[in-house]
Every structure is written in C-alpha cells, then in structure tokens.
N, C-alpha and C positions, 0 to 999 in steps of 0.2 A: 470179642463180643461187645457189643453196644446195644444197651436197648433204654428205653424211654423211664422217667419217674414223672408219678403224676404231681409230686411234692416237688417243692425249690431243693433248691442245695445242700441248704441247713438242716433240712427236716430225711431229704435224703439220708444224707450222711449219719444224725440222726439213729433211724430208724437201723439204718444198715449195722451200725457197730452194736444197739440193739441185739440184733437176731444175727451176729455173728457170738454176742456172751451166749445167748439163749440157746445156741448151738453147743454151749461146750467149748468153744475157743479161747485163745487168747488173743487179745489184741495187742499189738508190737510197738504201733507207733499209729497217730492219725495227723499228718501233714497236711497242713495249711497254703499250699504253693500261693493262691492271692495273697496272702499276709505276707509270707516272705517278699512276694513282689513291693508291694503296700511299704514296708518297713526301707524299702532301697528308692525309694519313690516313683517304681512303676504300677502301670496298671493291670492289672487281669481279672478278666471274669472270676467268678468262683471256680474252683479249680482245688480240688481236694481228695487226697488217698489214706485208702485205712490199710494198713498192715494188717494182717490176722495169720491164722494159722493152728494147727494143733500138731504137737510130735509126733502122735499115732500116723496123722496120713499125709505128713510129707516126708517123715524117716525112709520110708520103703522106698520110696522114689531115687533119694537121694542116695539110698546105700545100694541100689541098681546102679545109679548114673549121677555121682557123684557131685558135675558140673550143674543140675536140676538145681543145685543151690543159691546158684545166681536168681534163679526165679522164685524162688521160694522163700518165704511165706508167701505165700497170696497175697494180691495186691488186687484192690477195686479203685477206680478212679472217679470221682464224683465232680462231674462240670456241667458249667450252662453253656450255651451256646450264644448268638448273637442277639436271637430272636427272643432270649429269654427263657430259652425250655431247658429244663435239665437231661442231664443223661449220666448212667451209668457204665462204665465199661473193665473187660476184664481180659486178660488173656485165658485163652480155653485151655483149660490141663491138659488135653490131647496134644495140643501143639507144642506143649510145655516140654513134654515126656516123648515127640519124637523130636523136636528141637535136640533133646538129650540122648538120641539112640535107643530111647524106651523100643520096647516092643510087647510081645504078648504079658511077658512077667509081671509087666507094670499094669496092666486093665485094671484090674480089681480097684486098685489104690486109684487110676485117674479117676473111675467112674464114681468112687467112693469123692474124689476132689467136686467132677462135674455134678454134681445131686447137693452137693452142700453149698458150691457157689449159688447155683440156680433157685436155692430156695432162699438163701439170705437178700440173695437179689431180688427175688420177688416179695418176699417181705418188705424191702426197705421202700419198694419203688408202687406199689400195686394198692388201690384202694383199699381191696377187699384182705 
C-alpha cells in the first residue's frame, strides 16, 4: 500500500510514530536509511521506517504461521519522491498472513492488523 502525506517527511514520520504510541504500541526501532546513506557519503532522498508493533496482535499470527515473523513487526516506510511529494507505504497484513499460509484462523488478528495500520496512516499523513 502506498498512499500520499500531505506533510514532508519529517513531519510524516513525525506524526506517524505519534499515533502509533497513541495506539498503544511499541515502537521497535525508527531508521534513518538517508543518514545512513549521508554518513558513507551517498545520496538519498528522505527515505525512513518506523518499526512498531504490539504482542497482542502479531503473537497470533505468528504462533499460526510461525515464518510471519520475518515480517513482523510492522514496518511503514516514509519517502519522498523526485518531485518532492512525500509518501507512505506499507505491506498489507493480508498479504503478510497468506505470504505465510494464513488462512481463515488468521482474519480476526489481520483485520484487527489492517484498522490499525490504516488509521496511524491516516493520522500521520491526512490534514484533518
């Protein structure tokens, strides 16, 4: 999933890890990918990911379909592009959970995944 922030990067990013505490998460790790670049003396746009997650709703996943651990925590990606616009992106818990063989077992917990990405995203990125 990719969709649009009306704020830069910093303010993205920002917001995002915001209303990811706000939610009751924890935040894991927030990588700077331009800094690293920056530090070896390449360039890149803005280019940044938050870790987050909660035990509650990705335990189930993973004690279904164990290898879900590679993709878990959640991970959001905050970059700009050429023209200057920012964007957010994420992989969709659906695809996360049949990437791992999920199946019906796993609904509850994706849906419970997909309502909480969707709303920290829209927080981080959305005027209103």
């Amino acid at each position: 999933m990719t969709i649009a922030s009306a704020f830069d990067p910093t303010q993205t990013m920002d917001r995002l890890e915001a209303a990811v505490l706000g939610k009751g998460m924890q935040v894991f790790a927030r990588i700077d990918h331009a800094a690293g670049a920056a530090a070896v003396g390449l360039d890149l746009r803005p280019t940044a990911v938050l870790v987050f997650g909660n035990a509650r709703g990705g335990t189930p996943l993973m004690a279904a379909h164990q290898t879900a651990g590679i993709d878990l925590p959640l991970k959001v990606l905050v970059w700009q592009d050429a023209d200057g616009k920012t964007w957010v992106s994420y992989n969709e818990p659906s695809w996360i959970a049949r990437r791992h063989g999920g199946g019906a077992e796993t609904n509850g917990v994706v849906a419970a995944m997909i309502a909480a990405l969707e709303a920290v995203t829209r927080d981080a990125t959305a005027l209103s």
